[in-house]
Every structure is written in structure tokens, then in C-alpha cells.
C-alpha positions as CSV (number, residue, x, y, z in Angstrom):
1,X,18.6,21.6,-9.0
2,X,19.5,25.0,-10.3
3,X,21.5,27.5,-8.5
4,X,21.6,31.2,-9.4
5,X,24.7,33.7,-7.8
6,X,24.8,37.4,-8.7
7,X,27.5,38.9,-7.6
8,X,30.0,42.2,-8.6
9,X,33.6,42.5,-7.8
10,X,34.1,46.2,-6.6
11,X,35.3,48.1,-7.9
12,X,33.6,47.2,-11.1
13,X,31.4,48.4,-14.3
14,X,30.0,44.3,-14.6
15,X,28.4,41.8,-12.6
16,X,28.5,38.3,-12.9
17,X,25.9,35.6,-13.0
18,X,27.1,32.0,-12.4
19,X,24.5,29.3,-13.3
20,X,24.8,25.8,-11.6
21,X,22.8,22.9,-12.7
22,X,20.3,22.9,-15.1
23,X,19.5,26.5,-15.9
24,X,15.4,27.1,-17.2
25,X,15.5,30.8,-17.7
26,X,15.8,31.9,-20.9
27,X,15.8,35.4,-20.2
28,X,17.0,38.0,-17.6
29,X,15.5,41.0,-17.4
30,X,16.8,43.8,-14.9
31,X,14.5,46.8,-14.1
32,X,15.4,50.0,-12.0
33,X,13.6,51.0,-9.0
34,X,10.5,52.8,-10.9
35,X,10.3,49.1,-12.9
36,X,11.5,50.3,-16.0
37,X,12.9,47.5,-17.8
38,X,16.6,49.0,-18.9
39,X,18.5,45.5,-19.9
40,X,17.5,42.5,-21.4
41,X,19.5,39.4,-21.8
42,X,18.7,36.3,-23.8
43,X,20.9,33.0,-21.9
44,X,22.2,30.1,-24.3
45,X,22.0,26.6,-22.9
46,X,25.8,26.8,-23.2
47,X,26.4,29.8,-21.0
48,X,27.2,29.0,-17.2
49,X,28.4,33.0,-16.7
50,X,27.1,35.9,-17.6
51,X,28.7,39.0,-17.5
52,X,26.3,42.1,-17.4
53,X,27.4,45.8,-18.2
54,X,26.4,47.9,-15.9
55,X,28.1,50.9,-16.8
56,X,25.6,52.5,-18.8
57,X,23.5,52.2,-15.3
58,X,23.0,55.3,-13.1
59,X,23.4,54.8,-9.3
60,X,21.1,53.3,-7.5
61,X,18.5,50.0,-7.0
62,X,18.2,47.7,-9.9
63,X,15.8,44.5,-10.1
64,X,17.4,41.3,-12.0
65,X,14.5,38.9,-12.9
66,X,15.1,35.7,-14.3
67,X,12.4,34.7,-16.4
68,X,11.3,31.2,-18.7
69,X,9.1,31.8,-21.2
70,X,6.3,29.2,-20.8
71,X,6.8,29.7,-16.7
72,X,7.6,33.1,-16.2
73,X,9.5,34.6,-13.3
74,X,11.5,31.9,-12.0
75,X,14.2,33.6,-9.7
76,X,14.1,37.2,-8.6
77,X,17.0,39.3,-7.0
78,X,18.2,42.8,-6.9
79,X,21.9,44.9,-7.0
80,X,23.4,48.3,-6.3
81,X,25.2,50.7,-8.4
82,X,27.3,52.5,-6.7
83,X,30.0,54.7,-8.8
């Protein structure tokens, strides 16, 4: 069973990602609050954290969608940008 934790530690310009278990998404997508998509990341099957820059990110609501390319959207979540 796969488990999927977001998370930020504040004050900072990153949040993590930790994957537990076996890990389908191949992609994570993360869209602001119109649905713009304005980051894409591709996950490795060796990657159990990923760090995201969010620095380039004005304040505000984002979208992180976690998607597998044969299933789609698999997991979907959202964070805050607060600066």
C-alpha cells in the first residue's frame, strides 16, 4: 500500500514529498488556484523524497496532483504559499 505525505517546514522555499510503499505515479503535477499547471515533476522508481521549489511560486493556493500515466490521477492534495 502506498502512502503519500506533503509537507513544508516553515519557514521554507521547498516542500517535501515522502513516498512509502510502492509508489505508481509517475508524475506530479501542481496547478494554482485558476488550474494553471505551473510545475511538473517526473518521479524515478528510486526516489522516496521529493523536494519541490516553491520559490518561484507567488502566494497563495496551489493543487499537487499525482498522476500514472495509464491510470491517471491517483492522489490529489493541495499547499499554501505563504512568503
Amino acid at each position: 500500500m502506498e502512502q503519500i505525505e506533503v509537507y513544508a517546514e516553515t519557514p521554507s522555499q521547498f516542500f517535501y514529498i515522502d513516498v512509502v510503499g510502492n509508489m505508481r505515479a509517475e508524475d506530479v503535477s501542481i496547478f494554482n488556484y485558476t488550474g494553471c499547471k505551473v510545475e511538473n515533476v517526473t518521479i524515478s522508481n528510486e526516489t522516496d523524497k521529493l523536494v519541490i521549489d516553491v520559490n518561484n511560486l507567488s502566494k497563495g493556493v496551489y493543487y499537487v496532483v499525482f498522476i500514472e500515466r495509464t491510470e491517471g490521477v491517483i492522489k490529489k492534495g493541495k499547499f499554501i504559499v505563504t512568503k
